[in-house]
N, C-alpha and C positions, 0 to 999 in steps of 0.2 A: 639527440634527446634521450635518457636515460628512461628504460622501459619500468612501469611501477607495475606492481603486482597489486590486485584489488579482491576481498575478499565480499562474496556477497553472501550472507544467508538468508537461508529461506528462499537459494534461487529457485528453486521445483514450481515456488508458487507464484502467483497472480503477477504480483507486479514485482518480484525480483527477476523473473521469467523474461518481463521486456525490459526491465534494466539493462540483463545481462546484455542480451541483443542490442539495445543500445551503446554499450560498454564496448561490447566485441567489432562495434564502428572505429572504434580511436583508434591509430594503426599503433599509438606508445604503451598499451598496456594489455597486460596478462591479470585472466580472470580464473578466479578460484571459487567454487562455489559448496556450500554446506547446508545441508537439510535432512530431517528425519522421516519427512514425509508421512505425518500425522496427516497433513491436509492437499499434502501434491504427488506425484509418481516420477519418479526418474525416469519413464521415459520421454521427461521436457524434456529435458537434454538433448534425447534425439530430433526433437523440432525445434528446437534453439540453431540446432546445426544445420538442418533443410534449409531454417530463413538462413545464415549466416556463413555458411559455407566451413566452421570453425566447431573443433573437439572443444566442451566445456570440462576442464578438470573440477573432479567431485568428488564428496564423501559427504556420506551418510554419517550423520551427527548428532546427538542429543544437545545442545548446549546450556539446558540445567544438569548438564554434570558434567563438572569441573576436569575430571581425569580426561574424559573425550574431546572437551577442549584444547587442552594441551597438546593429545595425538593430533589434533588438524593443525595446529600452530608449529607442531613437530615433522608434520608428514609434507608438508608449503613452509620452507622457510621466505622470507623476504618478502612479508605483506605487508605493504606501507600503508593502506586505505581499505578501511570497513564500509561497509553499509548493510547497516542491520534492519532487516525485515522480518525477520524468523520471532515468530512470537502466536500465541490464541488468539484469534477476531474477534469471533461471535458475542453478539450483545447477550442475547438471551442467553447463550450458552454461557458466559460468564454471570450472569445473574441465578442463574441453577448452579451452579459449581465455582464458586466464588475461589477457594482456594485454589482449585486448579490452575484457575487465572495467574495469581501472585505469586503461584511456587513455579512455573512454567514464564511467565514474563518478565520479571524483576531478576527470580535467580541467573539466567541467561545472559541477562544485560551485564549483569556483575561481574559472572564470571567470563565473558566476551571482553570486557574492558581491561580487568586486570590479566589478562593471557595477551591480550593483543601489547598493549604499553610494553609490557616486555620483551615481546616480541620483534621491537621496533617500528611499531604501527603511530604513525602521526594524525591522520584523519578521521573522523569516525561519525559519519549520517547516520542520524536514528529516526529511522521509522515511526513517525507520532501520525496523529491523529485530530480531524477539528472536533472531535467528541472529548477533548479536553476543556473546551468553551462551556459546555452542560445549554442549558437552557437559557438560554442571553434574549432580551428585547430589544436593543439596539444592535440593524443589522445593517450594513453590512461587517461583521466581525474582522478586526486587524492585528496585528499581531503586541499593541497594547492594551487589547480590550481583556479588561480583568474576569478571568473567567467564572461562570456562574457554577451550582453546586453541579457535581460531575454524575450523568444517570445512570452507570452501570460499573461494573467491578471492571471491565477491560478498560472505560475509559480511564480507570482509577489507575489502571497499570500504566498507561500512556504519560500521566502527569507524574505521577511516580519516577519512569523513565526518563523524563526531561528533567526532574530535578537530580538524579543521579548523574547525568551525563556533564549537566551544569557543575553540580561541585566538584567530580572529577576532575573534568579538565581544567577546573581551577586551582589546582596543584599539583597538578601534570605538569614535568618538564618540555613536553613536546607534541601531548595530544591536544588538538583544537578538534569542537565539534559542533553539529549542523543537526537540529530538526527540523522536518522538512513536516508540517502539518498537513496531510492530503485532509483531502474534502469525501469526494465517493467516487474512485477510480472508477472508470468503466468502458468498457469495448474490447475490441480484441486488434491483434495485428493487420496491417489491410491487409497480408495476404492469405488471411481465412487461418492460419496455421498455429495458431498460439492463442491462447482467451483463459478465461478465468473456467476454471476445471477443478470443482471441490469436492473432495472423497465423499462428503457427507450431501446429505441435503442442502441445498445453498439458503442461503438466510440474506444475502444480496440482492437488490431490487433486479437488476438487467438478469443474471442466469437466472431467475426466479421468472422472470416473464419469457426470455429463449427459452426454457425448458418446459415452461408449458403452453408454449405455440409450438414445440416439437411435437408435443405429445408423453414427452416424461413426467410430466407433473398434470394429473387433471385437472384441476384449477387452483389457480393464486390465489390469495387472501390480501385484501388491502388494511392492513391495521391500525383502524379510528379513520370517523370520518366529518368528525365533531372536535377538530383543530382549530383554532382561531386564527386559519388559511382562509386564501382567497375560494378555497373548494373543498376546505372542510380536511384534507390530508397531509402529511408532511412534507416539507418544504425540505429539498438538499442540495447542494448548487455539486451538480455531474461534471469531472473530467477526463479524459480520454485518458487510456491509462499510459499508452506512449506519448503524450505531453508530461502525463509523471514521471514516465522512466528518464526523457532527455532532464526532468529537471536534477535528475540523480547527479548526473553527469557534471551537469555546470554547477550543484555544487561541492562536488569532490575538488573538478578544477578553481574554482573559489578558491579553496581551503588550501589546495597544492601552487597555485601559481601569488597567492597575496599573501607577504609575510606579515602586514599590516592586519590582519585579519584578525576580527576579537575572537578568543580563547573558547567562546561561546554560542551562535547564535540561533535565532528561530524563523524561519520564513514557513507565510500560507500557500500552499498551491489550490489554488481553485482558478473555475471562471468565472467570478463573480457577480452571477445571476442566479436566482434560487427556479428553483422547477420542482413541481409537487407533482405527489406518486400520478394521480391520474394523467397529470399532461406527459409523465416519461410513458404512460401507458400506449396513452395515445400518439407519442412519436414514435414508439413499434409499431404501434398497426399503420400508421402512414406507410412506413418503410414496408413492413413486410406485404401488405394490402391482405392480415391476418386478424380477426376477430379475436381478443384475447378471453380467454374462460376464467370470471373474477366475479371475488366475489366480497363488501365488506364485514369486516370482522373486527372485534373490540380493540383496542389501545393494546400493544405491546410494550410489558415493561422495559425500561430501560429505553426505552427512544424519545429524544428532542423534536421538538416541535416545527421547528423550524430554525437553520443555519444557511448563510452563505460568506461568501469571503470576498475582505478585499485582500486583493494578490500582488500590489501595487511594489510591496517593498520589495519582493521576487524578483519584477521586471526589474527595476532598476537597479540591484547591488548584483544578482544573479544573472541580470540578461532573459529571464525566463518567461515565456507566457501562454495560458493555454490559447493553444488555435484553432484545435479540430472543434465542429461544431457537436450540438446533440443530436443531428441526423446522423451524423457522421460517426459516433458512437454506436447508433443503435442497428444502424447498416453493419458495421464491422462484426459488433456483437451475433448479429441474427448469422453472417456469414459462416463465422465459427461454426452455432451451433449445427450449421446444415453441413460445413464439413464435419465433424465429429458423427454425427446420422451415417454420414456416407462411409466412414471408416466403421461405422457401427459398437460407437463407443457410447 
Protein backbone atom coordinates (compact mmCIF):
# COMPACT_ATOMS: atom_id res chain seq x y z
CA UNK A 1 0.00 0.00 0.00
CA UNK A 2 1.34 3.26 -1.13
CA UNK A 3 2.16 5.65 1.94
CA UNK A 4 -0.08 9.14 1.51
CA UNK A 5 1.04 12.08 3.16
CA UNK A 6 -1.83 14.18 5.15
CA UNK A 7 -1.65 17.60 5.78
CA UNK A 8 -3.52 18.74 8.94
CA UNK A 9 -3.86 22.53 10.04
CA UNK A 10 -4.53 23.97 12.99
CA UNK A 11 -2.87 20.56 14.44
CA UNK A 12 -1.56 22.72 17.82
CA UNK A 13 -5.35 22.92 18.48
CA UNK A 14 -8.40 21.14 20.15
CA UNK A 15 -9.45 18.81 17.76
CA UNK A 16 -6.67 18.77 15.07
CA UNK A 17 -4.55 17.70 18.17
CA UNK A 18 -6.60 14.32 18.41
CA UNK A 19 -6.96 14.00 14.74
CA UNK A 20 -3.55 13.96 14.47
CA UNK A 21 -3.24 11.08 17.02
CA UNK A 22 -5.75 9.38 15.49
CA UNK A 23 -4.00 9.88 12.09
CA UNK A 24 -0.60 8.75 13.40
CA UNK A 25 -2.81 5.12 14.23
CA UNK A 26 -2.74 4.14 10.34
CA UNK A 27 0.35 2.53 9.90
CA UNK A 28 -0.04 3.95 5.65
CA UNK A 29 0.30 7.55 6.28
CA UNK A 30 2.75 10.46 7.07
CA UNK A 31 1.35 13.50 8.96
CA UNK A 32 2.35 17.04 8.42
CA UNK A 33 1.08 19.53 10.53
CA UNK A 34 0.71 23.64 10.21
CA UNK A 35 -0.36 26.19 12.66
CA UNK A 36 0.39 29.74 13.87
CA UNK A 37 -0.61 29.31 17.21
CA UNK A 38 -2.77 32.29 17.78
CA UNK A 39 -4.93 29.78 19.92
CA UNK A 40 -2.55 26.61 20.59
CA UNK A 41 1.34 26.17 21.69
CA UNK A 42 3.72 23.86 19.86
CA UNK A 43 4.38 22.22 22.71
CA UNK A 44 1.35 19.71 21.45
CA UNK A 45 3.42 18.35 19.60
CA UNK A 46 5.30 17.05 22.40
CA UNK A 47 2.09 15.32 23.85
CA UNK A 48 0.92 14.12 20.66
CA UNK A 49 4.31 12.18 20.79
CA UNK A 50 3.98 10.82 24.78
CA UNK A 51 0.42 9.54 23.49
CA UNK A 52 1.81 8.23 20.14
CA UNK A 53 5.10 7.25 20.47
CA UNK A 54 5.79 9.44 16.79
CA UNK A 55 7.84 12.99 15.88
CA UNK A 56 4.83 15.29 14.29
CA UNK A 57 6.60 17.23 11.37
CA UNK A 58 5.51 21.07 11.65
CA UNK A 59 5.68 24.52 10.76
CA UNK A 60 4.45 27.46 11.90
CA UNK A 61 2.13 29.02 9.45
CA UNK A 62 -0.04 32.02 8.89
CA UNK A 63 -2.39 30.67 6.11
CA UNK A 64 -4.06 34.16 5.29
CA UNK A 65 -1.00 34.71 3.56
CA UNK A 66 -0.65 33.35 0.45
CA UNK A 67 3.50 33.58 0.18
CA UNK A 68 3.62 31.21 3.60
CA UNK A 69 1.37 28.97 2.03
CA UNK A 70 3.40 28.22 -0.60
CA UNK A 71 6.68 27.78 1.71
CA UNK A 72 4.62 24.77 3.60
CA UNK A 73 3.54 23.35 0.26
CA UNK A 74 7.22 23.96 -0.82
CA UNK A 75 9.07 22.73 2.33
CA UNK A 76 6.41 19.00 2.24
CA UNK A 77 6.28 18.13 -1.02
CA UNK A 78 3.73 15.12 -1.72
CA UNK A 79 0.52 15.97 0.26
CA UNK A 80 -2.29 14.21 -1.11
CA UNK A 81 -5.05 14.91 1.65
CA UNK A 82 -5.89 18.13 3.75
CA UNK A 83 -7.96 18.64 6.70
CA UNK A 84 -8.52 21.97 7.40
CA UNK A 85 -9.07 23.06 10.97
CA UNK A 86 -7.14 26.20 11.30
CA UNK A 87 -9.56 28.97 11.30
CA UNK A 88 -11.20 31.82 14.50
CA UNK A 89 -13.84 30.07 16.80
CA UNK A 90 -15.11 32.38 19.06
CA UNK A 91 -18.73 33.49 18.77
CA UNK A 92 -18.60 36.52 20.69
CA UNK A 93 -15.22 37.19 19.49
CA UNK A 94 -16.37 37.24 15.99
CA UNK A 95 -19.41 39.42 16.75
CA UNK A 96 -16.77 42.16 18.32
CA UNK A 97 -14.38 41.85 15.44
CA UNK A 98 -16.31 40.80 12.61
CA UNK A 99 -13.61 41.43 10.05
CA UNK A 100 -11.27 39.62 11.76
CA UNK A 101 -13.43 36.70 11.30
CA UNK A 102 -13.65 36.99 7.27
CA UNK A 103 -10.16 38.11 6.51
CA UNK A 104 -8.70 35.28 8.85
CA UNK A 105 -11.34 32.36 7.79
CA UNK A 106 -12.31 32.77 4.09
CA UNK A 107 -8.74 34.19 3.06
CA UNK A 108 -7.13 30.86 4.41
CA UNK A 109 -9.64 28.62 2.82
CA UNK A 110 -8.77 30.18 -0.52
CA UNK A 111 -5.52 30.40 -0.35
CA UNK A 112 -5.20 26.38 1.17
CA UNK A 113 -7.14 25.35 -1.83
CA UNK A 114 -5.63 26.94 -4.69
CA UNK A 115 -1.78 25.83 -3.14
CA UNK A 116 -2.85 22.61 -2.27
CA UNK A 117 -4.68 21.60 -6.09
CA UNK A 118 -1.36 22.37 -7.33
CA UNK A 119 0.32 20.82 -5.28
CA UNK A 120 -1.30 17.59 -6.22
CA UNK A 121 -3.62 17.33 -3.20
CA UNK A 122 -6.91 15.32 -4.06
CA UNK A 123 -8.86 15.24 -0.78
CA UNK A 124 -9.79 18.10 1.26
CA UNK A 125 -12.08 17.90 4.92
CA UNK A 126 -13.22 21.24 5.96
CA UNK A 127 -13.84 21.90 9.23
CA UNK A 128 -17.61 23.30 9.37
CA UNK A 129 -19.73 23.73 12.07
CA UNK A 130 -23.66 23.01 13.01
CA UNK A 131 -23.79 26.87 13.89
CA UNK A 132 -24.39 26.97 10.01
CA UNK A 133 -28.06 25.68 10.85
CA UNK A 134 -28.68 29.42 12.96
CA UNK A 135 -31.81 28.94 14.75
CA UNK A 136 -34.09 25.98 13.41
CA UNK A 137 -37.47 24.56 15.28
CA UNK A 138 -37.55 21.37 13.84
CA UNK A 139 -35.10 19.23 15.74
CA UNK A 140 -33.48 16.95 15.17
CA UNK A 141 -31.37 18.94 12.30
CA UNK A 142 -29.96 16.63 9.06
CA UNK A 143 -27.99 17.43 6.67
CA UNK A 144 -31.16 18.53 4.29
CA UNK A 145 -32.61 20.63 6.83
CA UNK A 146 -32.59 24.23 5.12
CA UNK A 147 -30.69 26.29 7.40
CA UNK A 148 -32.19 29.09 9.31
CA UNK A 149 -30.62 32.94 9.42
CA UNK A 150 -26.96 32.29 10.70
CA UNK A 151 -26.29 34.19 14.54
CA UNK A 152 -22.78 35.23 14.45
CA UNK A 153 -19.96 36.35 11.88
CA UNK A 154 -17.99 32.88 12.57
CA UNK A 155 -20.92 31.11 11.71
CA UNK A 156 -21.22 33.19 8.65
CA UNK A 157 -17.44 32.20 7.83
CA UNK A 158 -18.45 28.36 8.24
CA UNK A 159 -21.39 28.67 5.35
CA UNK A 160 -19.17 30.69 3.39
CA UNK A 161 -16.54 27.92 3.58
CA UNK A 162 -18.79 25.13 2.50
CA UNK A 163 -19.96 27.08 -0.26
CA UNK A 164 -16.32 27.84 -1.55
CA UNK A 165 -15.27 24.38 -1.05
CA UNK A 166 -18.62 23.17 -2.95
CA UNK A 167 -17.83 25.20 -6.08
CA UNK A 168 -14.32 24.51 -6.12
CA UNK A 169 -14.35 21.10 -6.29
CA UNK A 170 -16.83 21.55 -8.88
CA UNK A 171 -14.27 22.25 -11.34
CA UNK A 172 -11.43 20.73 -9.83
CA UNK A 173 -9.83 18.11 -12.05
CA UNK A 174 -9.11 15.93 -8.96
CA UNK A 175 -10.03 17.60 -5.65
CA UNK A 176 -13.27 16.05 -4.04
CA UNK A 177 -14.41 17.37 -0.68
CA UNK A 178 -15.90 16.57 2.67
CA UNK A 179 -17.59 18.88 5.45
CA UNK A 180 -17.63 17.37 8.27
CA UNK A 181 -20.38 19.61 10.67
CA UNK A 182 -19.22 18.93 14.45
CA UNK A 183 -21.91 19.65 16.88
CA UNK A 184 -19.74 20.91 20.41
CA UNK A 185 -16.63 18.74 20.56
CA UNK A 186 -15.74 18.01 24.05
CA UNK A 187 -13.43 16.01 26.48
CA UNK A 188 -10.01 15.32 26.36
CA UNK A 189 -7.77 11.93 25.58
CA UNK A 190 -8.49 9.15 28.17
CA UNK A 191 -5.05 9.35 28.88
CA UNK A 192 -5.37 12.67 30.74
CA UNK A 193 -2.55 14.00 28.22
CA UNK A 194 -4.15 15.99 25.46
CA UNK A 195 -7.63 18.36 25.98
CA UNK A 196 -8.71 21.51 24.78
CA UNK A 197 -5.89 24.22 26.01
CA UNK A 198 -6.92 27.82 24.79
CA UNK A 199 -4.33 30.85 24.86
CA UNK A 200 -7.12 33.11 25.76
CA UNK A 201 -9.91 32.69 28.10
CA UNK A 202 -12.24 29.83 26.94
CA UNK A 203 -15.58 30.67 25.69
CA UNK A 204 -16.37 26.65 25.50
CA UNK A 205 -18.86 25.36 27.98
CA UNK A 206 -16.60 22.00 29.29
CA UNK A 207 -12.96 24.19 29.89
CA UNK A 208 -15.21 26.95 31.20
CA UNK A 209 -16.65 24.59 33.92
CA UNK A 210 -12.77 22.46 34.46
CA UNK A 211 -11.32 25.70 34.98
CA UNK A 212 -13.46 26.86 37.28
CA UNK A 213 -13.80 23.73 39.58
CA UNK A 214 -9.84 24.16 39.22
CA UNK A 215 -9.96 27.23 40.64
CA UNK A 216 -8.63 29.30 37.47
CA UNK A 217 -11.92 30.97 36.77
CA UNK A 218 -13.91 32.12 40.01
CA UNK A 219 -17.10 31.46 38.72
CA UNK A 220 -18.92 30.80 35.38
CA UNK A 221 -21.61 32.51 33.99
CA UNK A 222 -24.67 30.59 32.52
CA UNK A 223 -25.97 32.91 29.58
CA UNK A 224 -30.00 33.20 29.52
CA UNK A 225 -32.02 31.36 31.48
CA UNK A 226 -35.26 32.27 29.84
CA UNK A 227 -34.81 29.90 26.60
CA UNK A 228 -38.00 28.20 25.50
CA UNK A 229 -35.81 24.80 27.05
CA UNK A 230 -36.95 22.38 29.17
CA UNK A 231 -34.81 24.49 32.05
CA UNK A 232 -34.93 27.69 30.59
CA UNK A 233 -31.00 27.34 29.00
CA UNK A 234 -29.30 26.29 25.76
CA UNK A 235 -29.75 23.12 24.40
CA UNK A 236 -26.38 21.52 22.44
CA UNK A 237 -26.03 17.94 21.55
CA UNK A 238 -22.00 17.18 23.28
CA UNK A 239 -19.37 14.78 21.37
CA UNK A 240 -16.32 13.37 22.56
CA UNK A 241 -13.86 15.00 20.59
CA UNK A 242 -12.06 11.50 19.84
CA UNK A 243 -15.28 10.33 18.19
CA UNK A 244 -14.66 13.59 16.04
CA UNK A 245 -11.09 13.01 15.48
CA UNK A 246 -11.77 8.95 14.32
CA UNK A 247 -14.50 10.58 12.27
CA UNK A 248 -11.67 12.72 10.39
CA UNK A 249 -10.08 9.49 9.45
CA UNK A 250 -13.07 7.56 7.78
CA UNK A 251 -13.60 10.40 5.84
CA UNK A 252 -10.40 11.06 4.29
CA UNK A 253 -10.48 7.21 3.74
CA UNK A 254 -14.00 7.76 2.05
CA UNK A 255 -12.73 10.06 -0.25
CA UNK A 256 -9.26 8.05 -1.01
CA UNK A 257 -10.55 4.35 -1.23
CA UNK A 258 -14.32 5.41 -3.37
CA UNK A 259 -13.81 6.57 -6.81
CA UNK A 260 -17.52 6.79 -6.97
CA UNK A 261 -17.53 9.43 -4.58
CA UNK A 262 -19.47 12.85 -5.22
CA UNK A 263 -17.01 15.68 -5.95
CA UNK A 264 -18.85 17.23 -2.88
CA UNK A 265 -20.25 16.15 0.25
CA UNK A 266 -21.62 17.12 3.93
CA UNK A 267 -22.09 14.80 6.91
CA UNK A 268 -23.33 15.86 10.67
CA UNK A 269 -21.21 14.50 13.58
CA UNK A 270 -23.03 14.61 16.59
CA UNK A 271 -24.86 12.25 19.29
CA UNK A 272 -28.08 13.03 18.61
CA UNK A 273 -29.43 14.06 21.86
CA UNK A 274 -29.49 17.62 23.02
CA UNK A 275 -28.27 18.32 26.73
CA UNK A 276 -28.71 21.97 28.17
CA UNK A 277 -26.03 24.00 29.81
CA UNK A 278 -27.31 23.11 33.56
CA UNK A 279 -27.63 19.19 32.92
CA UNK A 280 -23.80 19.40 31.32
CA UNK A 281 -23.28 21.34 34.62
CA UNK A 282 -24.49 18.92 36.61
CA UNK A 283 -22.83 15.80 34.79
CA UNK A 284 -19.52 17.59 36.18
CA UNK A 285 -20.24 17.53 39.50
CA UNK A 286 -21.53 13.90 39.26
CA UNK A 287 -18.15 13.15 38.10
CA UNK A 288 -16.03 15.15 39.87
CA UNK A 289 -18.25 15.07 43.28
CA UNK A 290 -17.41 19.18 42.83
CA UNK A 291 -19.82 22.04 43.51
CA UNK A 292 -19.64 24.18 40.55
CA UNK A 293 -19.41 28.33 41.37
CA UNK A 294 -22.13 29.66 38.76
CA UNK A 295 -23.80 31.98 38.35
CA UNK A 296 -26.81 33.22 35.64
CA UNK A 297 -26.31 35.97 33.41
CA UNK A 298 -28.23 37.75 30.35
CA UNK A 299 -28.47 36.10 26.65
CA UNK A 300 -25.16 36.21 24.82
CA UNK A 301 -25.17 37.46 21.42
CA UNK A 302 -24.64 35.25 18.84
CA UNK A 303 -25.84 31.96 20.52
CA UNK A 304 -28.75 29.45 19.23
CA UNK A 305 -31.20 28.26 21.21
CA UNK A 306 -31.29 25.18 20.87
CA UNK A 307 -29.52 22.47 18.11
CA UNK A 308 -29.07 18.82 17.94
CA UNK A 309 -28.24 16.29 15.19
CA UNK A 310 -29.32 13.54 13.42
CA UNK A 311 -25.92 11.80 12.44
CA UNK A 312 -27.66 8.99 10.79
CA UNK A 313 -26.22 9.73 7.10
CA UNK A 314 -22.46 9.53 8.90
CA UNK A 315 -23.09 6.04 10.29
CA UNK A 316 -23.97 4.77 7.14
CA UNK A 317 -21.99 6.17 4.09
CA UNK A 318 -18.85 6.94 6.64
CA UNK A 319 -19.20 3.93 9.07
CA UNK A 320 -19.02 6.58 11.86
CA UNK A 321 -20.72 7.04 15.15
CA UNK A 322 -20.34 8.83 18.33
CA UNK A 323 -19.92 6.27 21.23
CA UNK A 324 -18.34 7.78 24.18
CA UNK A 325 -21.04 8.81 26.46
CA UNK A 326 -21.51 12.44 28.28
CA UNK A 327 -19.99 10.82 31.56
CA UNK A 328 -17.43 9.90 29.60
CA UNK A 329 -16.53 13.30 28.38
CA UNK A 330 -16.66 14.99 31.39
CA UNK A 331 -14.40 12.45 33.24
CA UNK A 332 -11.92 12.74 30.52
CA UNK A 333 -12.24 16.50 30.50
CA UNK A 334 -11.98 16.91 34.42
CA UNK A 335 -8.77 14.37 34.10
CA UNK A 336 -7.08 16.81 31.85
CA UNK A 337 -7.62 19.61 33.76
CA UNK A 338 -6.12 17.99 36.94
CA UNK A 339 -3.24 16.86 34.84
CA UNK A 340 -2.40 20.27 33.62
CA UNK A 341 -2.69 21.60 37.80
CA UNK A 342 -0.05 18.93 38.35
CA UNK A 343 2.33 20.15 35.52
CA UNK A 344 1.23 23.57 36.78
CA UNK A 345 0.12 24.96 33.72
Amino acid sequence: MSRKTVLVTGGAGYIGSHTIVALAEQPDCAIVSADNYSNSSAKTYDRIERITGKKIQHMECDLSDAEQVKALFGKFPGITGVIHFAAFKSVPESVAFPLMYYRNNVNSLINLLETAEKAGATDFIFSSSCSVYGNISSLPVNEMTVPGKTESPYAFTKVIGEKILQDFTAVSKKMKGISLRYFNPVGAHETGLLGELPNQRPNNLVPVITQTAIGKIPEMQVFGSDYGTRDGTCIRDYVHVCDIAGAHVKALDFLEKNASAKKYDVFNLGSGSGVTVLEAIQAFENVSRRALNYKVAPRRAGDVEAIFSDSSKAEKELGWQAKRSLREMMESAWKWEQHLAAEGA
